[in-house]
mmCIF file of the N, C-alpha and C atoms, coordinates in Angstrom:
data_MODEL
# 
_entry.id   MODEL 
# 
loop_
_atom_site.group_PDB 
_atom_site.id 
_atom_site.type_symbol 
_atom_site.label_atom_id 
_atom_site.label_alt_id 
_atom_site.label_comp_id 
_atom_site.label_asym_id 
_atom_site.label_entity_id 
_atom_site.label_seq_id 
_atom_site.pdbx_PDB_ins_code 
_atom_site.Cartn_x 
_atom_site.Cartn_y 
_atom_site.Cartn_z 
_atom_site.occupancy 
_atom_site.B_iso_or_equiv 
_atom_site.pdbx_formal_charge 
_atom_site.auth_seq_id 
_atom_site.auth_comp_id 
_atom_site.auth_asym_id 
_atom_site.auth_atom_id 
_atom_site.pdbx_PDB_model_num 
ATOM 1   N N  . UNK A 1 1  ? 11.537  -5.575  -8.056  1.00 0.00 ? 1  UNK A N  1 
ATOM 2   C CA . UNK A 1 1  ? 10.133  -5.707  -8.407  1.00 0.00 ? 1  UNK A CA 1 
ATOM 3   C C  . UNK A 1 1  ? 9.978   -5.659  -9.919  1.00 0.00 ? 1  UNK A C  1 
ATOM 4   N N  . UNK A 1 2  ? 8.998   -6.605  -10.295 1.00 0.00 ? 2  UNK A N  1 
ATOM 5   C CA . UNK A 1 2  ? 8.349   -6.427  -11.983 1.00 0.00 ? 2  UNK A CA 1 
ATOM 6   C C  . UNK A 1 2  ? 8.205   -5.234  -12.021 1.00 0.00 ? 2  UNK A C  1 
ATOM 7   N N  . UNK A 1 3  ? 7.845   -4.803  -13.484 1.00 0.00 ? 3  UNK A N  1 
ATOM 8   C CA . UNK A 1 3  ? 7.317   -3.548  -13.469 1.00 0.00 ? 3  UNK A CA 1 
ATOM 9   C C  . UNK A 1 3  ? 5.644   -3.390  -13.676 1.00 0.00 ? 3  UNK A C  1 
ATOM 10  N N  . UNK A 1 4  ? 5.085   -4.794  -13.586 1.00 0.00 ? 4  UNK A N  1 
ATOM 11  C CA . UNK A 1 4  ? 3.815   -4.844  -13.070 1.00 0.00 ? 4  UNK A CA 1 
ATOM 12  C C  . UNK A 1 4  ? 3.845   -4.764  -11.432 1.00 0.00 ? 4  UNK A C  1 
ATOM 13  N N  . UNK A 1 5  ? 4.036   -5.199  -10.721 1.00 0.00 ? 5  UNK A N  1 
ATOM 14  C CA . UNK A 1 5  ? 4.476   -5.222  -9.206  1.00 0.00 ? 5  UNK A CA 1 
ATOM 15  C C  . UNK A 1 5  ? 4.717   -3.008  -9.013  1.00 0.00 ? 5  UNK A C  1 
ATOM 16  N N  . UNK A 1 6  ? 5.356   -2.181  -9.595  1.00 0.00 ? 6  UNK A N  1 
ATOM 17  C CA . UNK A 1 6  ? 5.575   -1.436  -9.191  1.00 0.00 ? 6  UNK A CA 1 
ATOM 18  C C  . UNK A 1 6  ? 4.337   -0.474  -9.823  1.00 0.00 ? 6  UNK A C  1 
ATOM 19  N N  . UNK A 1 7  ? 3.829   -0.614  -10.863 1.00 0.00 ? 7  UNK A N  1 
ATOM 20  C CA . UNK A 1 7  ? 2.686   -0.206  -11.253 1.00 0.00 ? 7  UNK A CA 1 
ATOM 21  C C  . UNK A 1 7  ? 1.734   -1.062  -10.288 1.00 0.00 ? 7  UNK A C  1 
ATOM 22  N N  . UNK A 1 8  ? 1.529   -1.402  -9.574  1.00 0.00 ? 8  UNK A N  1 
ATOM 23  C CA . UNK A 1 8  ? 0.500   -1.667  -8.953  1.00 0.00 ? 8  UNK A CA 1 
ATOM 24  C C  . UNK A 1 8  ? 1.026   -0.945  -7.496  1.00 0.00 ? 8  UNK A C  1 
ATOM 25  N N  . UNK A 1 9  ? 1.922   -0.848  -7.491  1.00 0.00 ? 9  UNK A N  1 
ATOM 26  C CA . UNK A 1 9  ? 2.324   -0.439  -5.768  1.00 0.00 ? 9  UNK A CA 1 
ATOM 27  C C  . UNK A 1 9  ? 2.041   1.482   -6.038  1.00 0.00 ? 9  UNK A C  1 
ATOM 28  N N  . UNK A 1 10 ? 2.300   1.440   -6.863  1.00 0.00 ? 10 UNK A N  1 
ATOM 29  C CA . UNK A 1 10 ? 1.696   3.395   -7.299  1.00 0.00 ? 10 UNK A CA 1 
ATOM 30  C C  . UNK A 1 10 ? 0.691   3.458   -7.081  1.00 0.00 ? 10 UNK A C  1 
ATOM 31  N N  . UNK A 1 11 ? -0.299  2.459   -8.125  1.00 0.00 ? 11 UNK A N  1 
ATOM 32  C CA . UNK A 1 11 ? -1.410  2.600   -7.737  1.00 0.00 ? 11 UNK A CA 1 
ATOM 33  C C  . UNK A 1 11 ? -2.076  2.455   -6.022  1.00 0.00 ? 11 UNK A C  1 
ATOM 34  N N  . UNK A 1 12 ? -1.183  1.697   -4.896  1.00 0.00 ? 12 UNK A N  1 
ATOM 35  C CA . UNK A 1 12 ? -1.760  1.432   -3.729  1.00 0.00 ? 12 UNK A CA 1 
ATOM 36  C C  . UNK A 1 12 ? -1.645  3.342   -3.066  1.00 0.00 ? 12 UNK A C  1 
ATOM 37  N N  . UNK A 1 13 ? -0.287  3.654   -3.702  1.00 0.00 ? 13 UNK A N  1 
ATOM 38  C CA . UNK A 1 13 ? 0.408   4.760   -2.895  1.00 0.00 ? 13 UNK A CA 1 
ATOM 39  C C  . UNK A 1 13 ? -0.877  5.935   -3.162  1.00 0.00 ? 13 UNK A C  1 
ATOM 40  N N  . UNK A 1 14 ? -1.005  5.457   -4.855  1.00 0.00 ? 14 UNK A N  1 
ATOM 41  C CA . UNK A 1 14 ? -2.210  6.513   -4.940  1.00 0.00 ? 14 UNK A CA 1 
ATOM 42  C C  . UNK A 1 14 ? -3.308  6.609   -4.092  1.00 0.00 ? 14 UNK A C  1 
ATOM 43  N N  . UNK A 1 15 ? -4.014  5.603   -4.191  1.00 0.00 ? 15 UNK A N  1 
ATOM 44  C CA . UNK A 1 15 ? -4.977  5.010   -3.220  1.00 0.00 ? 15 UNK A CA 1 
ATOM 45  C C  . UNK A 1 15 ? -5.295  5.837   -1.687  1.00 0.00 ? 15 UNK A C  1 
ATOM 46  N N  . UNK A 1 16 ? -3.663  5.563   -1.336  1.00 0.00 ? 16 UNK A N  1 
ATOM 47  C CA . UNK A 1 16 ? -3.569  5.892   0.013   1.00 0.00 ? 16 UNK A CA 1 
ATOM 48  C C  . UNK A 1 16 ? -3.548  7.530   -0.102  1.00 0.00 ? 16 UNK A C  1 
ATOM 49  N N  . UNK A 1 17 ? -3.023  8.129   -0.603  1.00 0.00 ? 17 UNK A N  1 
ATOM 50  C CA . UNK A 1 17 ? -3.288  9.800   -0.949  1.00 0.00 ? 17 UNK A CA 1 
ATOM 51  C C  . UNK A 1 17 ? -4.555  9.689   -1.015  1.00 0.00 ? 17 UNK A C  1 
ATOM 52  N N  . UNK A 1 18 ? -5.308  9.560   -1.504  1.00 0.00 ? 18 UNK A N  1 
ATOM 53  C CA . UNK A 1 18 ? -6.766  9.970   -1.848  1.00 0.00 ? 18 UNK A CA 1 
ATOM 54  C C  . UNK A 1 18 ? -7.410  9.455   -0.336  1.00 0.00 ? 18 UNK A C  1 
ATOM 55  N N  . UNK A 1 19 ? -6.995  8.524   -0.039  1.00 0.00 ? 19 UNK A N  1 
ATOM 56  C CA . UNK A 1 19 ? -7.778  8.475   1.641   1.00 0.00 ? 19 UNK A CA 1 
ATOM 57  C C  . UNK A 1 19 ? -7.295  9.826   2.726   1.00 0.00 ? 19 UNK A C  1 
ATOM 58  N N  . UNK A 1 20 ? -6.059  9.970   2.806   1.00 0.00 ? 20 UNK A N  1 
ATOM 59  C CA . UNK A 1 20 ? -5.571  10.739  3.833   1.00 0.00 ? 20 UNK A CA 1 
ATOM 60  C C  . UNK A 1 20 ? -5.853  12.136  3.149   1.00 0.00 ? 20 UNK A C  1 
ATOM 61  N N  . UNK A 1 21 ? -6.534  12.299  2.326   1.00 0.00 ? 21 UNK A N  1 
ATOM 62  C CA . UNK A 1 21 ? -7.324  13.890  1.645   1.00 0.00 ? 21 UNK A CA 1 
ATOM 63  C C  . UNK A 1 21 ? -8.466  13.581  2.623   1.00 0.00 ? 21 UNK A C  1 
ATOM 64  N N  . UNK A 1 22 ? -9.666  12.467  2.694   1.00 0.00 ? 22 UNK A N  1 
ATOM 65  C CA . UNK A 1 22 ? -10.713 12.406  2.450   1.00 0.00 ? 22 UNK A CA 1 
ATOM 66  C C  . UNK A 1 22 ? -10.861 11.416  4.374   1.00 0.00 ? 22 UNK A C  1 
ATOM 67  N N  . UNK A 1 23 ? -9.685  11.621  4.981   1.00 0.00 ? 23 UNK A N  1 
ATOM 68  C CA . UNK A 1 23 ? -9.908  10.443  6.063   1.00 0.00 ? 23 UNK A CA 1 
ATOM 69  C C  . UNK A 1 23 ? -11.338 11.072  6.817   1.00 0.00 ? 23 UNK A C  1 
ATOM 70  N N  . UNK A 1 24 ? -11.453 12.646  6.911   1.00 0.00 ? 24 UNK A N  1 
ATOM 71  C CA . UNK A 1 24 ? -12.574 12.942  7.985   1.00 0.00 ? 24 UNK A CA 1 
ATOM 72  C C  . UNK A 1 24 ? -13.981 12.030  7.228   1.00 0.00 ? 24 UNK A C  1 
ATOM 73  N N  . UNK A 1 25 ? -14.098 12.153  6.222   1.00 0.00 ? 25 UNK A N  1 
ATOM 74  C CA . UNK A 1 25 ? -15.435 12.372  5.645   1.00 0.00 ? 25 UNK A CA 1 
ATOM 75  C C  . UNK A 1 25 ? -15.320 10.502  5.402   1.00 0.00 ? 25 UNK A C  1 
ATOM 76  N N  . UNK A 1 26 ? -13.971 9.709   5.509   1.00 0.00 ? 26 UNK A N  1 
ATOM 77  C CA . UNK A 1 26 ? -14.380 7.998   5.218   1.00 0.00 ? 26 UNK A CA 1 
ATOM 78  C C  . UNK A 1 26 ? -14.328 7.790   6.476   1.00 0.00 ? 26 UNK A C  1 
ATOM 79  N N  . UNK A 1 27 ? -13.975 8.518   7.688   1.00 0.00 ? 27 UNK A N  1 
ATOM 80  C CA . UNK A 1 27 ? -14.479 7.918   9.158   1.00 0.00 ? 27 UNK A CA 1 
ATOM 81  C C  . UNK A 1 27 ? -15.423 8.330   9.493   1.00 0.00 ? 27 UNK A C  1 
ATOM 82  N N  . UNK A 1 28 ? -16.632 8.573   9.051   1.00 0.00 ? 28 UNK A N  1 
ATOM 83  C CA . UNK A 1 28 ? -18.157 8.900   8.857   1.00 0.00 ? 28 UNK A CA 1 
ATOM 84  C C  . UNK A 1 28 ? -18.449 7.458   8.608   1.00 0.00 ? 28 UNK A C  1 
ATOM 85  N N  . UNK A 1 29 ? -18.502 6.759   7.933   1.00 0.00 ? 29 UNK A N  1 
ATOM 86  C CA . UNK A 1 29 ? -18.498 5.291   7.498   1.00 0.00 ? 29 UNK A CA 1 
ATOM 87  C C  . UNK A 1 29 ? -17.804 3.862   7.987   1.00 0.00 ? 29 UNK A C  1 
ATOM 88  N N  . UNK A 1 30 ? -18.280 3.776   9.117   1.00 0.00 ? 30 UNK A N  1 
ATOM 89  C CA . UNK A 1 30 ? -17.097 2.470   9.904   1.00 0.00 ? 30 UNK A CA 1 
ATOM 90  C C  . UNK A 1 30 ? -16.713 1.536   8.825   1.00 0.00 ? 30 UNK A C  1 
ATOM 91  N N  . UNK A 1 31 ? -17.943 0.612   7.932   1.00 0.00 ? 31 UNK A N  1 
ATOM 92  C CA . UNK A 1 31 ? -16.885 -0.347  7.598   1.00 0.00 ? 31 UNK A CA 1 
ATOM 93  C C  . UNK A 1 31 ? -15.926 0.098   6.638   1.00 0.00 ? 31 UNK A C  1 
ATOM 94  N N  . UNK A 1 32 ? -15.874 1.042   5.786   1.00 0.00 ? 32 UNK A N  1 
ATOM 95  C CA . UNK A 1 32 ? -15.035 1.407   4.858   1.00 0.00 ? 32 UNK A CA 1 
ATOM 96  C C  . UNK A 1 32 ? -13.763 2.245   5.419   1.00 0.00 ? 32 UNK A C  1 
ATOM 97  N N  . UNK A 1 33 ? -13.932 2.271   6.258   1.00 0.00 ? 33 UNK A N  1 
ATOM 98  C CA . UNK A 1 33 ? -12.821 3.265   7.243   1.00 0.00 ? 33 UNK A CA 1 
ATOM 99  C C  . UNK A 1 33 ? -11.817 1.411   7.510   1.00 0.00 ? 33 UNK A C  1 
ATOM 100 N N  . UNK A 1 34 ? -12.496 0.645   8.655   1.00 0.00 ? 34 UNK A N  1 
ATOM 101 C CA . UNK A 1 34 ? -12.054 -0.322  8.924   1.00 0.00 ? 34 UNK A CA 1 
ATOM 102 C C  . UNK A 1 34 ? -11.247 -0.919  7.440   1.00 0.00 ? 34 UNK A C  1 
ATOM 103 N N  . UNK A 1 35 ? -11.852 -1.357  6.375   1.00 0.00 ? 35 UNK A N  1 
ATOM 104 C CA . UNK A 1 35 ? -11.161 -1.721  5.028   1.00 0.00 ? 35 UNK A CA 1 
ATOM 105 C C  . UNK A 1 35 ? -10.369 -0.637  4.348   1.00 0.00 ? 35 UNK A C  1 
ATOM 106 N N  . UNK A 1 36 ? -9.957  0.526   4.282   1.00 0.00 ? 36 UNK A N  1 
ATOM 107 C CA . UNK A 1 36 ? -9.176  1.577   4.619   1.00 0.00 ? 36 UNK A CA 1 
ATOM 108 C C  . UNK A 1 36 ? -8.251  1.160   5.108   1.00 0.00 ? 36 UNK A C  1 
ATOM 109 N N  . UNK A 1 37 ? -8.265  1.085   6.242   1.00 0.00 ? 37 UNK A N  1 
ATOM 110 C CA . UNK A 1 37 ? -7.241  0.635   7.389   1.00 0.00 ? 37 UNK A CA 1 
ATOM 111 C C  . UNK A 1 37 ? -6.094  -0.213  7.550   1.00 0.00 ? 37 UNK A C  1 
ATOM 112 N N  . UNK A 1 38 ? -7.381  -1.736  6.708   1.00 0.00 ? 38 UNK A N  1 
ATOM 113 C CA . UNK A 1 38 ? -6.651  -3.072  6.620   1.00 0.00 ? 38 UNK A CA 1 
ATOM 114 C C  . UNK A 1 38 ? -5.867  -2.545  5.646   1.00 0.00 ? 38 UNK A C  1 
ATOM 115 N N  . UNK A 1 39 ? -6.590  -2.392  4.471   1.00 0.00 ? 39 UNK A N  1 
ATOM 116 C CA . UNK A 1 39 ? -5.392  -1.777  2.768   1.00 0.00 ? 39 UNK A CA 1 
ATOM 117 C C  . UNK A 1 39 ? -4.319  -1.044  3.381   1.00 0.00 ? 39 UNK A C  1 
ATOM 118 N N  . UNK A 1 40 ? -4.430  -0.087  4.187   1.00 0.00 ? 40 UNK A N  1 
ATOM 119 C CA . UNK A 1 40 ? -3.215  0.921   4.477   1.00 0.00 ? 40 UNK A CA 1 
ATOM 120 C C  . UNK A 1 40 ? -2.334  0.114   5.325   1.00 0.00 ? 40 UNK A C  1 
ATOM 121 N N  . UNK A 1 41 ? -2.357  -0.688  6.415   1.00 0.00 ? 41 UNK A N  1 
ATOM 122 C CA . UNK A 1 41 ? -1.606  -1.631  6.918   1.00 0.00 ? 41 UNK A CA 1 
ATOM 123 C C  . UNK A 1 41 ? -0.842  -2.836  5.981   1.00 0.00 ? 41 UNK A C  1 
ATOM 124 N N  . UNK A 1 42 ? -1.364  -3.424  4.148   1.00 0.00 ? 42 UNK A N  1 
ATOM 125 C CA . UNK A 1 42 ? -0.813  -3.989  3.760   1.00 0.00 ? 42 UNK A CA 1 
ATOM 126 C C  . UNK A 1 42 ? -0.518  -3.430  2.658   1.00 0.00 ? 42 UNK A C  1 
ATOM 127 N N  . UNK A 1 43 ? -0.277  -2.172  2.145   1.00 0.00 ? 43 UNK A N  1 
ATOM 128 C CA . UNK A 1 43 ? 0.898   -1.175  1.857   1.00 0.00 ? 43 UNK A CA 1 
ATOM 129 C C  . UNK A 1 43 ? 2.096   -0.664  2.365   1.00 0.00 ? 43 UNK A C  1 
ATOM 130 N N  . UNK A 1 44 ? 1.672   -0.167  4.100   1.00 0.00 ? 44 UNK A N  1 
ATOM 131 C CA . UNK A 1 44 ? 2.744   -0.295  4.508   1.00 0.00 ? 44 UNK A CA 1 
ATOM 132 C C  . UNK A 1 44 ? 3.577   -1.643  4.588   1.00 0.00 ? 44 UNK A C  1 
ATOM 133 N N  . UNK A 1 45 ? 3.271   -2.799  4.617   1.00 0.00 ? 45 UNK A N  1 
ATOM 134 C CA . UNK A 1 45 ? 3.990   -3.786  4.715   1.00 0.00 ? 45 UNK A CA 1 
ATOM 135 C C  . UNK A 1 45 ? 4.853   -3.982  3.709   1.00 0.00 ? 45 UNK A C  1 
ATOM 136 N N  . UNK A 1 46 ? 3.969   -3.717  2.321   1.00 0.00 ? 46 UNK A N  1 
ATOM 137 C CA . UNK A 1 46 ? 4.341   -3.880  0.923   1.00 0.00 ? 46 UNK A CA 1 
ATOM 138 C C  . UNK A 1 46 ? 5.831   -3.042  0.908   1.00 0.00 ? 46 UNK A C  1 
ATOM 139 N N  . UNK A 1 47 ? 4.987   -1.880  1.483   1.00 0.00 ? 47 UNK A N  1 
ATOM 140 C CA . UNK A 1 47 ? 6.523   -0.701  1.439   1.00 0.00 ? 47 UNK A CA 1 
ATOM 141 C C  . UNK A 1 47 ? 7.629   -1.254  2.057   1.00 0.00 ? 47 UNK A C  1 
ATOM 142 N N  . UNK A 1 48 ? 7.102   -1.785  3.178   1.00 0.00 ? 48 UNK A N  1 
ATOM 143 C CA . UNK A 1 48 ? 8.568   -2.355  3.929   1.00 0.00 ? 48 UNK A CA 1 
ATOM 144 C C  . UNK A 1 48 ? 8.857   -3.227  3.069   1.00 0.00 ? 48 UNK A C  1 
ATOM 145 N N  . UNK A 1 49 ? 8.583   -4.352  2.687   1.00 0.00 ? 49 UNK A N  1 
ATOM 146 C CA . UNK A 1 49 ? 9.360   -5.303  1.895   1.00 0.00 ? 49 UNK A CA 1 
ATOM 147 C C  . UNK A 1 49 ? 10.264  -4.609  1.380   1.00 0.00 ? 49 UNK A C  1 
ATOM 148 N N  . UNK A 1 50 ? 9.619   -3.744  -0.079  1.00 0.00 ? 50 UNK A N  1 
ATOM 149 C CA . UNK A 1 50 ? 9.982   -3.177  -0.934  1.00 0.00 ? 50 UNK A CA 1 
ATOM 150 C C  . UNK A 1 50 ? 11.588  -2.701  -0.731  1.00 0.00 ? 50 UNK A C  1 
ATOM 151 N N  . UNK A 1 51 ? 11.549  -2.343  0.339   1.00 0.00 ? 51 UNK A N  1 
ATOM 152 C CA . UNK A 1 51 ? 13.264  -1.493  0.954   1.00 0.00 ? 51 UNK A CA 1 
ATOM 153 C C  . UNK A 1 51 ? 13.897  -2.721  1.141   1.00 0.00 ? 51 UNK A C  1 
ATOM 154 N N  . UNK A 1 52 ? 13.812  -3.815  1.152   1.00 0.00 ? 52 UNK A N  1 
ATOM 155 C CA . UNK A 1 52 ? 14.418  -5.001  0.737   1.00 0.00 ? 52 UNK A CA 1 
ATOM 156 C C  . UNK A 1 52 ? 15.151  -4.949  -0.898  1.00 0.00 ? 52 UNK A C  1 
ATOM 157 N N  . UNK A 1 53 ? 16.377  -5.553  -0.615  1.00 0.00 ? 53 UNK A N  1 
ATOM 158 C CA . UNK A 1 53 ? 16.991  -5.579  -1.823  1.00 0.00 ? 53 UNK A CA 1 
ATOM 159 C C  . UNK A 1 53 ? 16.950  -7.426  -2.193  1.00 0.00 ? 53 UNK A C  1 
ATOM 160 N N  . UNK A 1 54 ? 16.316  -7.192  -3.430  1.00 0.00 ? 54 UNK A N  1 
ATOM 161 C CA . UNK A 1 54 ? 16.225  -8.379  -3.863  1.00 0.00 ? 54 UNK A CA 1 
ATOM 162 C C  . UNK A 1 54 ? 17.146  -8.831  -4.831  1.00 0.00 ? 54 UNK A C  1 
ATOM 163 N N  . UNK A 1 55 ? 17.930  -10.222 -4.835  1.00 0.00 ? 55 UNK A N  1 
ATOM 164 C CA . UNK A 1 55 ? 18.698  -10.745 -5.581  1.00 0.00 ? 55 UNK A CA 1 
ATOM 165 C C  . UNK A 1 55 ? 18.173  -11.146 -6.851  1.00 0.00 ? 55 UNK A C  1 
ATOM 166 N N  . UNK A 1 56 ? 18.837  -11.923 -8.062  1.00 0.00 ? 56 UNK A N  1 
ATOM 167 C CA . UNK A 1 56 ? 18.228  -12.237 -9.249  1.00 0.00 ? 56 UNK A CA 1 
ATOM 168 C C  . UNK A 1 56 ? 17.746  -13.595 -8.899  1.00 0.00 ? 56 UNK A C  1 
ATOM 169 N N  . UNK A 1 57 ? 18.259  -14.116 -8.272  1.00 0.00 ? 57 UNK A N  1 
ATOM 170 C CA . UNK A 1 57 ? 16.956  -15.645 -7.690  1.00 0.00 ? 57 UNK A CA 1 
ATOM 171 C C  . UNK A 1 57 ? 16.292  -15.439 -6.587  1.00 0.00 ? 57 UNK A C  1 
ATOM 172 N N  . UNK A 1 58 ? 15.912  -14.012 -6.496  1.00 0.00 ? 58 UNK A N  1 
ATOM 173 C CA . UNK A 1 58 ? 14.849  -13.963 -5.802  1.00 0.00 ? 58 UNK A CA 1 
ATOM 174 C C  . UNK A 1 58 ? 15.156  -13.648 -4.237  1.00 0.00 ? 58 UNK A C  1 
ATOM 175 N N  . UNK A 1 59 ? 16.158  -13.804 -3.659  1.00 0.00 ? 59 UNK A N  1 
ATOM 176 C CA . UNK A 1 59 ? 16.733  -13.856 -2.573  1.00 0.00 ? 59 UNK A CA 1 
ATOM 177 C C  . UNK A 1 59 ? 17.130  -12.455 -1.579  1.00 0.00 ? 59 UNK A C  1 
ATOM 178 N N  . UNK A 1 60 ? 16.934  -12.496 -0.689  1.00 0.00 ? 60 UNK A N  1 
ATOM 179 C CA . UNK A 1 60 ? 17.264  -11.226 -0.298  1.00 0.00 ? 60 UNK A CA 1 
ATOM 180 C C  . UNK A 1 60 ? 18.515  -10.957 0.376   1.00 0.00 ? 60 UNK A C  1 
ATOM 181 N N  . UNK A 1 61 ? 19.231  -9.876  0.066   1.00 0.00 ? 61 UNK A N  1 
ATOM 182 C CA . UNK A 1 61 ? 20.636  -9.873  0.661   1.00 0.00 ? 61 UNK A CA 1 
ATOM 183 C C  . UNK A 1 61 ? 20.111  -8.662  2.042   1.00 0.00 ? 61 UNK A C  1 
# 
């Protein structure tokens, strides 16, 4: 990953800490819980990639 790419993936991780402090009081609020949700489902994805080892053309071994 860039090191823009990993500064932004902190920032998701952060993100996601500050929800799972605050999940009682953002599932008071359906749609923001629901968009919550989606974000936390494409972090985890992000994360999975991430454990992918990427080659220098890009490739994954």
């Amino acid at each position: 990953m860039t090191d823009r790419q990993q500064n932004t993936f902190r920032m998701f991780l952060a993100v996601k800490g500050v929800y799972n402090k605050n999940r009682e009081l953002i599932a008071g609020y359906a749609p923001l819980k629901v968009a919550f949700d989606d974000f936390l489902a494409r972090v985890d994805a992000i994360q999975q990639e991430s454990t992918d080892t990427e080659t220098d053309d890009g490739g994954v071994v």
